[in-house]
VEXLODO-643541 format. One record per atom (N, C-alpha, C, O): x, y, z. Coordinates in steps of 0.1 Angstrom, whole numbers, padded with zeros to 4 digits, always signed. Example, Ala and Ser with C-alpha at 12.3 -4.5 7.8 and 13.67 -1.06 7.14 Angstrom:
2
+0132-0057+0078 +0123-0045+0078 +0132-0033+0078 +0142-0033+0085 +0128-0022+0071 +0137-0011+0071 +0129+0000+0079 +0134+0011+0080 
END
This chain:
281
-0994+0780+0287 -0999+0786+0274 -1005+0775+0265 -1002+0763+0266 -1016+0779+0256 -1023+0765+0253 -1017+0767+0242 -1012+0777+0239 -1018+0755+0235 -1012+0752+0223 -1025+0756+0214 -1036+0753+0217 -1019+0768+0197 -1030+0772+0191 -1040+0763+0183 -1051+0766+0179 -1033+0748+0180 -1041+0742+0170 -1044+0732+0179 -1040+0721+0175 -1051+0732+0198 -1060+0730+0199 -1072+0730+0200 -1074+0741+0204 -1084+0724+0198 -1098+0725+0193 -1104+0740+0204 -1099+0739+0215 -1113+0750+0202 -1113+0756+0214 -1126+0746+0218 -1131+0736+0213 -1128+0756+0233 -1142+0747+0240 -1152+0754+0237 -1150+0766+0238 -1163+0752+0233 -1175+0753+0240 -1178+0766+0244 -1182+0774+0235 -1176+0770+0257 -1175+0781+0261 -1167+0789+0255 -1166+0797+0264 -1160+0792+0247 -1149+0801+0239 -1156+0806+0228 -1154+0818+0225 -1163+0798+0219 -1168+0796+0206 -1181+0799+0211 -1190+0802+0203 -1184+0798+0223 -1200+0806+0226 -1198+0824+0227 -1204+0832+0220 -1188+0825+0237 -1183+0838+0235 -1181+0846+0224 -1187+0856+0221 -1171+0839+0219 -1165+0844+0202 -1180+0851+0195 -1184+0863+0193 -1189+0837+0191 -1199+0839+0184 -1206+0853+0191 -1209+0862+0183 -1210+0854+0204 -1218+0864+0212 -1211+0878+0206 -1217+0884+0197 -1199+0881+0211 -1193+0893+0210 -1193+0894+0189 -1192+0905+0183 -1194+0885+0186 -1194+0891+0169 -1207+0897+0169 -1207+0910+0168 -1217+0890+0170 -1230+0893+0175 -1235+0904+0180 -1246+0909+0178 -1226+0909+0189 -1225+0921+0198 -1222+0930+0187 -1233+0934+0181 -1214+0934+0184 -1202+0938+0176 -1212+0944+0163 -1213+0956+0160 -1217+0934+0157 -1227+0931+0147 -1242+0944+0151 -1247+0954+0145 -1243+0939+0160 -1259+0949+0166 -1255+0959+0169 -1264+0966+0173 -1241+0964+0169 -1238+0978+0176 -1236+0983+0159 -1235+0996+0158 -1236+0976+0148 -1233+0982+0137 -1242+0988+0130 -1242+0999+0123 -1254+0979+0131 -1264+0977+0121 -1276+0986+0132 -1285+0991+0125 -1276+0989+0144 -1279+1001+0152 -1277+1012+0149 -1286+1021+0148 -1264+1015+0146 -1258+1031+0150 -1256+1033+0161 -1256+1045+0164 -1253+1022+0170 -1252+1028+0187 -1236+1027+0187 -1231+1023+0176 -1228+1031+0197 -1216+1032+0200 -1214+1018+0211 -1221+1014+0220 -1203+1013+0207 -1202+0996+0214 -1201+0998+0229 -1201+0987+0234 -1200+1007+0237 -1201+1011+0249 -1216+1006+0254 -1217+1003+0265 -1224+1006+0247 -1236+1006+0253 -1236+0995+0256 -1226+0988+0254 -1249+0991+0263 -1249+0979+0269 -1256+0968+0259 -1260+0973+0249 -1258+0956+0260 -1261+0948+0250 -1278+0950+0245 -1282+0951+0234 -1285+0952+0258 -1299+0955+0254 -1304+0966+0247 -1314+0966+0239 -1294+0977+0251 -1296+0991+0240 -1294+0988+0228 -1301+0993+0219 -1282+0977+0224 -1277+0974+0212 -1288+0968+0202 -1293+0972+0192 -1290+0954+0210 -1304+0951+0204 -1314+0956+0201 -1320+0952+0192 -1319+0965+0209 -1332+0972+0208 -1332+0981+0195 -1341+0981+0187 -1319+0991+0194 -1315+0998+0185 -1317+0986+0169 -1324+0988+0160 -1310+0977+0170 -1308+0973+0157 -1321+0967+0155 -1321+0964+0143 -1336+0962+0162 -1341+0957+0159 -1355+0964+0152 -1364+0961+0145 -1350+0976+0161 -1361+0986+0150 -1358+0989+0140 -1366+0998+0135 -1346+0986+0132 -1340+0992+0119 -1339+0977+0107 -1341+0975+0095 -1335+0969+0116 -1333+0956+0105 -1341+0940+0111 -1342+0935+0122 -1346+0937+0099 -1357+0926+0101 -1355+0913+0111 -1361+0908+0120 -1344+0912+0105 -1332+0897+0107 -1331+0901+0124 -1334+0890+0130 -1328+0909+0131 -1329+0913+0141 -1340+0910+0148 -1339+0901+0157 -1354+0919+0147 -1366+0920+0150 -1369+0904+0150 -1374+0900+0160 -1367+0894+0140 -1369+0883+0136 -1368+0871+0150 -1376+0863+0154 -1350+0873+0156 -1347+0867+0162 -1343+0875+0173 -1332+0871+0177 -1347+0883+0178 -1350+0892+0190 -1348+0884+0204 -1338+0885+0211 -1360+0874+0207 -1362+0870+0218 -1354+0861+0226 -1353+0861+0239 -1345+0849+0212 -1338+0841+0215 -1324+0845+0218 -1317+0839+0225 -1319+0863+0210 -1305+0866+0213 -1309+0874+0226 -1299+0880+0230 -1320+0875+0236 -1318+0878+0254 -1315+0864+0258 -1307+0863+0267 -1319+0856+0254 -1315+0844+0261 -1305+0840+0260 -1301+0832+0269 -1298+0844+0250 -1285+0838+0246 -1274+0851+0257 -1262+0849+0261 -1288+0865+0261 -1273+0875+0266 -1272+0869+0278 -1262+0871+0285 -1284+0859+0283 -1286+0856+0301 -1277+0845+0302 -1272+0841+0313 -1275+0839+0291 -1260+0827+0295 -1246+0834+0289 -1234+0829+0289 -1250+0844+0285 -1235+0848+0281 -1225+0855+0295 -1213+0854+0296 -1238+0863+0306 -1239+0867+0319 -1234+0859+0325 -1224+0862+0332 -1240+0845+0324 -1241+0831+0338 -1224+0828+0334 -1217+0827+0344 -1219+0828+0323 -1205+0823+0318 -1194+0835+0318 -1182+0829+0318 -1193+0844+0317 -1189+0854+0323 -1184+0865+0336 -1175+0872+0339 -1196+0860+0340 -1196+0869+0355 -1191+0861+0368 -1198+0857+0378 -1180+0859+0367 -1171+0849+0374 -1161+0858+0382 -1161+0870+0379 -1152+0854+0391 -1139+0860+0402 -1135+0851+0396 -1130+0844+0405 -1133+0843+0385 -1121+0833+0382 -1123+0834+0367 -1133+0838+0361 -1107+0830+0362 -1100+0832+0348 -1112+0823+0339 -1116+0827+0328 -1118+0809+0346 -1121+0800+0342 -1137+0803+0335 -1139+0812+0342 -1149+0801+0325 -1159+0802+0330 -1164+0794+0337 -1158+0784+0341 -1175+0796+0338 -1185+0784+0351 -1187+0776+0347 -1185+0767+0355 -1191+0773+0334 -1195+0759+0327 -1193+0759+0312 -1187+0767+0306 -1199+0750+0309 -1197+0743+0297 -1210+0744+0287 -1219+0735+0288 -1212+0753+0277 -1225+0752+0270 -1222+0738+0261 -1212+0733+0257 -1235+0735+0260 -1237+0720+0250 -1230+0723+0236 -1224+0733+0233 -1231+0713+0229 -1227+0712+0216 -1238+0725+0205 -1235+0735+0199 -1249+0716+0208 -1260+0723+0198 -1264+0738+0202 -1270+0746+0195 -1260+0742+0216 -1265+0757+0218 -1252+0765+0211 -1254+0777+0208 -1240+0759+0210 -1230+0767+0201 -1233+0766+0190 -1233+0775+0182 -1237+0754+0187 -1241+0759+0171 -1252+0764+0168 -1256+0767+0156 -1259+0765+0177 -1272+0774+0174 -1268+0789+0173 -1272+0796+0163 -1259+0795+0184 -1252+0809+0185 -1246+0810+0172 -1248+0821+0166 -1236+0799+0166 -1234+0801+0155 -1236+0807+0142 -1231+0815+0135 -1248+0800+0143 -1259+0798+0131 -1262+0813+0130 -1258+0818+0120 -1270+0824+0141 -1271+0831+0143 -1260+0842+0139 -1264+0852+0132 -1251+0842+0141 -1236+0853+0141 -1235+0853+0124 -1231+0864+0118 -1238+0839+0115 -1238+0838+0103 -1250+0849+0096 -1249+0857+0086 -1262+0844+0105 -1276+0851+0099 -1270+0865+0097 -1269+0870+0086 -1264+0870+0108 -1267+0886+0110 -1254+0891+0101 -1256+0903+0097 -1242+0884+0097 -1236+0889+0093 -1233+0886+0077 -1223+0890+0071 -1246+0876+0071 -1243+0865+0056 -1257+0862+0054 -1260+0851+0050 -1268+0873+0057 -1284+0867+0054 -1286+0861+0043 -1278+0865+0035 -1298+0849+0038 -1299+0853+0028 -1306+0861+0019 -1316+0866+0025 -1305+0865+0008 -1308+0873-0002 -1322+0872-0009 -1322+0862-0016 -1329+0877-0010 -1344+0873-0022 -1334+0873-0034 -1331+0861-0035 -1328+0880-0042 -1321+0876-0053 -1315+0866-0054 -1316+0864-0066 -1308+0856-0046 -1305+0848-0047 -1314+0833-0047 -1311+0822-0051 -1326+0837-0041 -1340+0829-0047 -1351+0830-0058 -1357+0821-0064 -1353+0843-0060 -1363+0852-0064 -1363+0857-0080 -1373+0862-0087 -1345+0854-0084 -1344+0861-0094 -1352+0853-0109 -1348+0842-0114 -1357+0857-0111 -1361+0850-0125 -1372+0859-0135 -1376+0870-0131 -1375+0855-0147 -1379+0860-0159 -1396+0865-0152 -1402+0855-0147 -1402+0876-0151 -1415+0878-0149 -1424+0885-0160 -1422+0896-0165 -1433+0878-0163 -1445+0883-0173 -1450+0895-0169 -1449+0897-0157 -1455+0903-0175 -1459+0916-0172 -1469+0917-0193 -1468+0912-0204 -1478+0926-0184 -1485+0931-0193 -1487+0945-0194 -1482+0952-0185 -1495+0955-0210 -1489+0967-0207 -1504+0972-0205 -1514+0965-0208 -1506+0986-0200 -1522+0988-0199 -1529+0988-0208 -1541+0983-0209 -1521+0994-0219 -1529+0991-0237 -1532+0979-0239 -1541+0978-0248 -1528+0966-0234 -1530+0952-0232 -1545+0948-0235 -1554+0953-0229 -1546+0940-0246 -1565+0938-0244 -1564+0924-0231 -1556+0914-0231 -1576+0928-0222 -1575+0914-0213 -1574+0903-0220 -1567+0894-0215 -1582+0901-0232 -1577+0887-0237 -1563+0880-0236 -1561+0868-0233 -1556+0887-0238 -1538+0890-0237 -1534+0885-0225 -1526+0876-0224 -1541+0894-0211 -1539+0890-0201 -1539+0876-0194 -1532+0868-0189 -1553+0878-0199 -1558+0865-0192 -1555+0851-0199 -1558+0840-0193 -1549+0850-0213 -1546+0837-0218 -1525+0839-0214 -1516+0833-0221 -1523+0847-0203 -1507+0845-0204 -1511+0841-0186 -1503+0835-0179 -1517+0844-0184 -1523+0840-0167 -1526+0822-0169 -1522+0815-0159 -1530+0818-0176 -1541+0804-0178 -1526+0802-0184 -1519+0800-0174 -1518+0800-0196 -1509+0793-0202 -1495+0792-0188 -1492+0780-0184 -1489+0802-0183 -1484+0803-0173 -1485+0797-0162 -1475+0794-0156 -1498+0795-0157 -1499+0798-0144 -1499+0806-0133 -1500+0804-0121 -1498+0821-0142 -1496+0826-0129 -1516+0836-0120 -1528+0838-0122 -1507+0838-0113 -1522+0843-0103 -1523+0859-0105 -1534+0864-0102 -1511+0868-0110 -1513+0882-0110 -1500+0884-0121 -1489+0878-0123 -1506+0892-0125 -1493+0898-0138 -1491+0918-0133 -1499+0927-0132 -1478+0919-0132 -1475+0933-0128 -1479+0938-0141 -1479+0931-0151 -1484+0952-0141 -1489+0960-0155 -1480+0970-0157 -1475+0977-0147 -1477+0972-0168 -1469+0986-0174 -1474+0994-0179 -1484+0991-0186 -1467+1012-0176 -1472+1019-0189 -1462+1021-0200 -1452+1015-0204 -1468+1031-0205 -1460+1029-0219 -1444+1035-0220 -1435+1034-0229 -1442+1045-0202 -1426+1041-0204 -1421+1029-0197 -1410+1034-0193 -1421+1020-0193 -1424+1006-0189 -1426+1002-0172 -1427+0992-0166 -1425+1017-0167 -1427+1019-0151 -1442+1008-0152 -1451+1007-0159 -1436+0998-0134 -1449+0987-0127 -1460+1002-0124 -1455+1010-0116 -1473+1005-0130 -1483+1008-0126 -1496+0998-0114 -1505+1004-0108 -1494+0986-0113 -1502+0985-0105 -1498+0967-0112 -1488+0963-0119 -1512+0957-0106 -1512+0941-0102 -1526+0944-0113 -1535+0953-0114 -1521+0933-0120 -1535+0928-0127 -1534+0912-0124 -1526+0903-0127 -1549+0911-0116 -1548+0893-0106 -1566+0890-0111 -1574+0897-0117 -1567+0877-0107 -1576+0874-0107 -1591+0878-0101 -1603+0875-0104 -1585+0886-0089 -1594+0892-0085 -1598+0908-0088 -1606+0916-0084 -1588+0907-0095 -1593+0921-0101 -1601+0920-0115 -1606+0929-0121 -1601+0908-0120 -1609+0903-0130 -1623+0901-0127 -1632+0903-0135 -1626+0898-0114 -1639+0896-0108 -1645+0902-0105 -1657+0900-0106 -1640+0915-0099 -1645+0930-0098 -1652+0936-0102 -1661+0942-0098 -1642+0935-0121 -1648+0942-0131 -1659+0934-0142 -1667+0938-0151 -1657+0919-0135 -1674+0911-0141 -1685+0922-0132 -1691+0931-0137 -1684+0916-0119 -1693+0922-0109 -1696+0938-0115 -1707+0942-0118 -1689+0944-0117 -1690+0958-0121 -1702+0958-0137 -1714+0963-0137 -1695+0952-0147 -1703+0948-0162 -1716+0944-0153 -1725+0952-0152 -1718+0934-0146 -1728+0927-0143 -1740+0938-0138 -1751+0937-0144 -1739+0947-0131 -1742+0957-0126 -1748+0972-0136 -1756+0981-0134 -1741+0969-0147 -1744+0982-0152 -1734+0988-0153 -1735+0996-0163 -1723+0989-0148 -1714+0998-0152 -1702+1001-0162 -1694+1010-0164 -1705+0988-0170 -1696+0994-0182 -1702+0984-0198 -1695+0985-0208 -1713+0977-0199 -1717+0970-0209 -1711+0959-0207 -1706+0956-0197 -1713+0950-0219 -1711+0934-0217 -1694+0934-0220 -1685+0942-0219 -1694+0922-0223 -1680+0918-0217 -1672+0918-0232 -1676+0912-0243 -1664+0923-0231 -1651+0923-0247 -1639+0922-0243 -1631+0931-0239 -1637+0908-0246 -1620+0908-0240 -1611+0913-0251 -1600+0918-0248 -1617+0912-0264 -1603+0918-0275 -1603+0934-0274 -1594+0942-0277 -1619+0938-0269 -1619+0954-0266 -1616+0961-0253 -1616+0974-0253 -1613+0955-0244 -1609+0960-0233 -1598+0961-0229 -1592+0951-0231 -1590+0971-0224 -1579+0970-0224 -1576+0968-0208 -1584+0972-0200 -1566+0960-0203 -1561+0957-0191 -1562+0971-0180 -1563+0969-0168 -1561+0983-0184 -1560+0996-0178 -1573+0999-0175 -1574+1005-0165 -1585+0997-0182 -1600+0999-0183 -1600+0990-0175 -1599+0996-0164 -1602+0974-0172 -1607+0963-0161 -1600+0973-0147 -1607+0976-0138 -1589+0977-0148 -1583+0979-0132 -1588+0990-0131 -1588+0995-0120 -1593+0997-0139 -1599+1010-0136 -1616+1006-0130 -1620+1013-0121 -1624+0997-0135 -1633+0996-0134 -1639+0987-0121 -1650+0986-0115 -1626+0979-0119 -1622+0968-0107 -1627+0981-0094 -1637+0982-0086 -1618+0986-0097 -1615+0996-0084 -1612+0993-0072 -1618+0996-0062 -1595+0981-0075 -1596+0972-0065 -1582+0982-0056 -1575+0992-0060 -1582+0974-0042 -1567+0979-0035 -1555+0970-0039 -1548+0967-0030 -1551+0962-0053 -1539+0953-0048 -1526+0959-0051 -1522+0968-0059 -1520+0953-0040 -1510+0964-0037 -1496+0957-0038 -1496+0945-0039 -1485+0964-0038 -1474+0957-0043 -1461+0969-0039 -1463+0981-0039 -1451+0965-0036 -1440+0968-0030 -1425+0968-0034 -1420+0957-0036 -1417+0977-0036 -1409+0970-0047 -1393+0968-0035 -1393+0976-0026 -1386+0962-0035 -1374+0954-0031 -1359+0956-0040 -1360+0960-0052 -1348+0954-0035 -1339+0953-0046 -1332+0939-0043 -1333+0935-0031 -1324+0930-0051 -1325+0919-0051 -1317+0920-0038 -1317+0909-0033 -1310+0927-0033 -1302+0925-0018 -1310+0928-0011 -1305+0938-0007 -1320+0928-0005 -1333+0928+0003 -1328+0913+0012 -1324+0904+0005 -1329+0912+0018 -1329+0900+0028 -1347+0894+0030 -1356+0901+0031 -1347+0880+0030 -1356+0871+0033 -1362+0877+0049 -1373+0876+0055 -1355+0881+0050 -1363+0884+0064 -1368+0900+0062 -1378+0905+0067 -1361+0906+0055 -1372+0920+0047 -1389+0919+0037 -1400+0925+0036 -1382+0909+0033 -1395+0900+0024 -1404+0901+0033 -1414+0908+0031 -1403+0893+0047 -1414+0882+0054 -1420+0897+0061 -1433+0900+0061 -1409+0907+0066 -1412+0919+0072 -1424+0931+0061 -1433+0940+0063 -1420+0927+0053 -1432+0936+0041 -1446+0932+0044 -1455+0940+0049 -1449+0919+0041 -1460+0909+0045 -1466+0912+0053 -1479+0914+0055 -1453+0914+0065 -1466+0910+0084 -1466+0925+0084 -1475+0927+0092 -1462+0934+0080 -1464+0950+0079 -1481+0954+0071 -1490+0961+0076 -1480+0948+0058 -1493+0949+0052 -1503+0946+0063 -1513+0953+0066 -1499+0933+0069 -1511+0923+0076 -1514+0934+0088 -1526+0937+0089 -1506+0940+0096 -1508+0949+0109 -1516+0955+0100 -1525+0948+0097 -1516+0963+0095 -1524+0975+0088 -1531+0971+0080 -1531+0975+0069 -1540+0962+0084 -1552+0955+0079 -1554+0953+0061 -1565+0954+0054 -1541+0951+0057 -1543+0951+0040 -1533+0941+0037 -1522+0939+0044 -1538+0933+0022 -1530+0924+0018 -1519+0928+0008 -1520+0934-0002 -1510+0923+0014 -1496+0928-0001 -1500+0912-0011 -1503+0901-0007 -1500+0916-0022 -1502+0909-0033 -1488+0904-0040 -1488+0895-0048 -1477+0912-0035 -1465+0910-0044 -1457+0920-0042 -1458+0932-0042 -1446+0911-0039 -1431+0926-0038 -1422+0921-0053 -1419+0909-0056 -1420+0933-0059 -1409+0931-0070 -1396+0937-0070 -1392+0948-0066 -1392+0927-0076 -1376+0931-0074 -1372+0934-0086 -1372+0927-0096 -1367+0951-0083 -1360+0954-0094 -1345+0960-0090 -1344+0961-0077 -1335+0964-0096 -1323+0968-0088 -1320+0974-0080 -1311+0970-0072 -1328+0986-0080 -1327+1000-0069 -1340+1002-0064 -1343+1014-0062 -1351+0988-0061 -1365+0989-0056 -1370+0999-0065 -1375+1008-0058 -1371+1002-0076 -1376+1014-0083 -1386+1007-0096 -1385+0997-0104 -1398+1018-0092 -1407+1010-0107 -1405+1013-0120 -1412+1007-0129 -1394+1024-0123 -1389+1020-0135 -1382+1013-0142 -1381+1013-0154 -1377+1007-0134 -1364+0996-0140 -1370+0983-0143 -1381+0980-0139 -1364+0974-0149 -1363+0960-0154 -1373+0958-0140 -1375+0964-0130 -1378+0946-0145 -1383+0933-0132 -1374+0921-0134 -1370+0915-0144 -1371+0922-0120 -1355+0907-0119 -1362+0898-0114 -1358+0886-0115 -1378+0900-0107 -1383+0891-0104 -1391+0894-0090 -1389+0903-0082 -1404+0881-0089 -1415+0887-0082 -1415+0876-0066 -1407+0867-0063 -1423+0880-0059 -1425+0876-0045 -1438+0879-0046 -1442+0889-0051 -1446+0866-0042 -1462+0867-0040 -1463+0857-0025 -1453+0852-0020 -1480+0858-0020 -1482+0852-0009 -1479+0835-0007 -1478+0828+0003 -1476+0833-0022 -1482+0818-0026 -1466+0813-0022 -1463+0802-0022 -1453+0827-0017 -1441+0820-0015 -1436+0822+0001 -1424+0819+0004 -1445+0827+0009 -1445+0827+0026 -1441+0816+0027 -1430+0814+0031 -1451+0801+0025 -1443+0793+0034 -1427+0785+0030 -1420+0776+0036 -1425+0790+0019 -1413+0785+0014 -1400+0794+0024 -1390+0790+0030 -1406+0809+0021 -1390+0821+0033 -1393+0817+0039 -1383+0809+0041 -1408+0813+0052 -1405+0804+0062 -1402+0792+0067 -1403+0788+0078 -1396+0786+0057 -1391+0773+0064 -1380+0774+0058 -1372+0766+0063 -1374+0784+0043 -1362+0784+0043 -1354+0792+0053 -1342+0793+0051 -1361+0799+0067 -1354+0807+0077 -1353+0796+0088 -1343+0797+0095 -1362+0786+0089 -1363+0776+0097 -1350+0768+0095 -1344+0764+0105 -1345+0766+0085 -1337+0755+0080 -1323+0766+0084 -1312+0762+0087 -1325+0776+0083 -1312+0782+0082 -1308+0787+0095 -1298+0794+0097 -1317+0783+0108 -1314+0787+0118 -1320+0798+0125 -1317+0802+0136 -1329+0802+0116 -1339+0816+0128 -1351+0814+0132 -1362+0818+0130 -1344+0802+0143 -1359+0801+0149 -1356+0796+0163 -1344+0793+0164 -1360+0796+0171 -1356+0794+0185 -1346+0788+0189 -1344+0776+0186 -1336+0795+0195 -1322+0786+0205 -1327+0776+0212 -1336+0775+0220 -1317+0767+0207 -1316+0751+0214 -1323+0751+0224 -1318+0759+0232 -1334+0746+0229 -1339+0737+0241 -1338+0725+0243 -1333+0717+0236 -1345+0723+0255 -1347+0710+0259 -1332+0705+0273 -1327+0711+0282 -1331+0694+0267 -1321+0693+0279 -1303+0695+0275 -1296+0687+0270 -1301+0709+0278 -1292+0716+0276 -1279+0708+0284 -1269+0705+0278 -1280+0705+0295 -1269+0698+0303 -1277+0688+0310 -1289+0687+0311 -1265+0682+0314 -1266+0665+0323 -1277+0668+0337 -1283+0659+0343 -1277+0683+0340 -1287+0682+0356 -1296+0687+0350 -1305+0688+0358 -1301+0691+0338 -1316+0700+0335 -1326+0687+0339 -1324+0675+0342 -1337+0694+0340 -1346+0686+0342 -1352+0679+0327 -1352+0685+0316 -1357+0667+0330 -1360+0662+0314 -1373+0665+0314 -1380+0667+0323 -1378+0665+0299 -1388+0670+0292 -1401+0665+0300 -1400+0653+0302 -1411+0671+0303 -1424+0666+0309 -1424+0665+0324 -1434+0662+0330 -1408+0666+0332 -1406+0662+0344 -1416+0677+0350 -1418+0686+0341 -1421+0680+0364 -1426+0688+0369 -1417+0702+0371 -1422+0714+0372 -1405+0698+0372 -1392+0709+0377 -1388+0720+0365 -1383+0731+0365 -1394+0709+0354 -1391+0716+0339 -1398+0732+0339 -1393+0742+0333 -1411+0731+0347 -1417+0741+0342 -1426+0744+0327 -1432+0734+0323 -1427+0752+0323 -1434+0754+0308 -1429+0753+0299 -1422+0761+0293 -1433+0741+0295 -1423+0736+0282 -1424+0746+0271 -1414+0746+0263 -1432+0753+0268 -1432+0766+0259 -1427+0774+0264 -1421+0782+0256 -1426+0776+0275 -1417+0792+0280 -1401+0790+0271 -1395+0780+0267 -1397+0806+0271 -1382+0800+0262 -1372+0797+0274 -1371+0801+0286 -1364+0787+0268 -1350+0785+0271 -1344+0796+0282 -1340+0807+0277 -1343+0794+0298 -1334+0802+0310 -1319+0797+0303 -1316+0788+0295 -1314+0804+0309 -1297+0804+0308 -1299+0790+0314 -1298+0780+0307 -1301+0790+0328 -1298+0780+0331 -1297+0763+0320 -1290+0753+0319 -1310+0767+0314 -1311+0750+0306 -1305+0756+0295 -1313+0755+0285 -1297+0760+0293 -1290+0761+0281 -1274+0753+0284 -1270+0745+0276 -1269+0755+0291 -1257+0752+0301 -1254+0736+0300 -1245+0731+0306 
END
């Protein structure tokens, strides 16, 4: 009988981590734990981002969970490395402790109202810094993005003929976006949205050939409520490398055990192809 306050191995804490994981994807699915692991995933990954996200590396992780498992003996077969358990780790945390946009995102956001004269606008854009201000109406619901490019629109537009020369104390912010007649578009979140829902908004715009300008977070994703705070393009590479840092990004490679073949050797194969069970081991 082992004694309990020894350290476990390796393979134990690979397992453990797998079956939470398991456990975890049959939840966030709706499938029933009977299924098999790939139903499970497939199910949760059409439903939640963090899934879809790290898809590719949890088959590789099911093909050594198989090689360690599928034994005629109590024992498993081998021994995963240090860093692929903590990589499995890392993973069992994502899916069950993501982080949060509210926990990054939340802060004070400028907003303008449509009765707004652009002057208004455009000197809280220039003192600020910012690149787009969400617009309100007058019961304070987000109506639409007033950006810089929607400023340019409605020059090009005056320039043209279409509305007279230019009056920033006389125009009102609702007139420019009207006269813009731009697409910027915007999405709204609640601050428990996960980083990996954020990134999922984005690459969703991008398939469907249009740019999201900004997801806002208000409590219940609703445009009547408060703004808790904004997400623009200008903060992609920050979720992406704060998902990098946190572990969602490809399972350990390289030389997984003492017989893998080392890096560049011919036996290796394609150093981009992902991680076999085997070189995880």
């Amino acid at each position: 009988m082992s004694n309990p306050a020894e350290p476990r191995s390796n393979a134990t804490r690979f397992i453990l981590a797998f079956n939470r994981i398991e456990r975890r994807l049959a939840e966030l699915g709706g499938v029933d734990e009977r299924r098999s692991f790939g139903e499970k995933l497939r199910a949760a990954a059409r439903i939640e981002p963090a899934v879809a996200h790290i898809e590719r590396p949890l088959r590789e992780f099911a093909e050594l969970r198989n090689a360690l498992v599928h034994s005629d003996r109590d024992l498993p077969l081998a021994e995963p490395r240090d860093a692929v358990v903590q990589e499995i780790e890392r993973y069992q945390q994502l899916l069950h402790n993501p982080p949060r946009i509210g926990e990054r995102y939340t802060r004070p956001v400028a907003t303008v109202f449509q009765t707004d004269p652009v002057r208004l606008a455009l000197r809280r854009m220039r003192h600020e810094g910012y690149t787009q201000l969400p617009v309100r109406d007058r019961a304070g619901s987000c109506v639409g993005l007033f950006t810089g490019e929607s400023v340019a629109r409605w020059l090009g537009a005056l320039e043209e003929g279409a509305g007279g020369g230019v009056d920033l104390d006389g125009t009102s912010v609702q007139e420019v976006l009207r006269l813009a007649g731009g697409d910027e578009r915007h999405t709204f979140l609640s601050p428990g949205a996960t980083l990996f829902e954020a990134l999922a908004q984005f690459e969703q715009h991008q398939r469907q050939g249009h740019r999201l300008d900004a997801i806002l977070i208000t409590q219940d994703a609703r445009p009547d409520q408060r703004l808790l705070g904004i997400i623009t393009p200008r903060n992609l590479p920050e979720i992406v490398l704060a998902l990098d840092e946190l572990g969602a990004g490809d399972p350990a490679a390289g030389d997984a055990t003492a017989g893998s073949p080392a890096a560049g050797d011919p036996a290796a194969g394609d150093p981009a192809a992902p991680p076999s069970a085997q070189s995880l081991l």
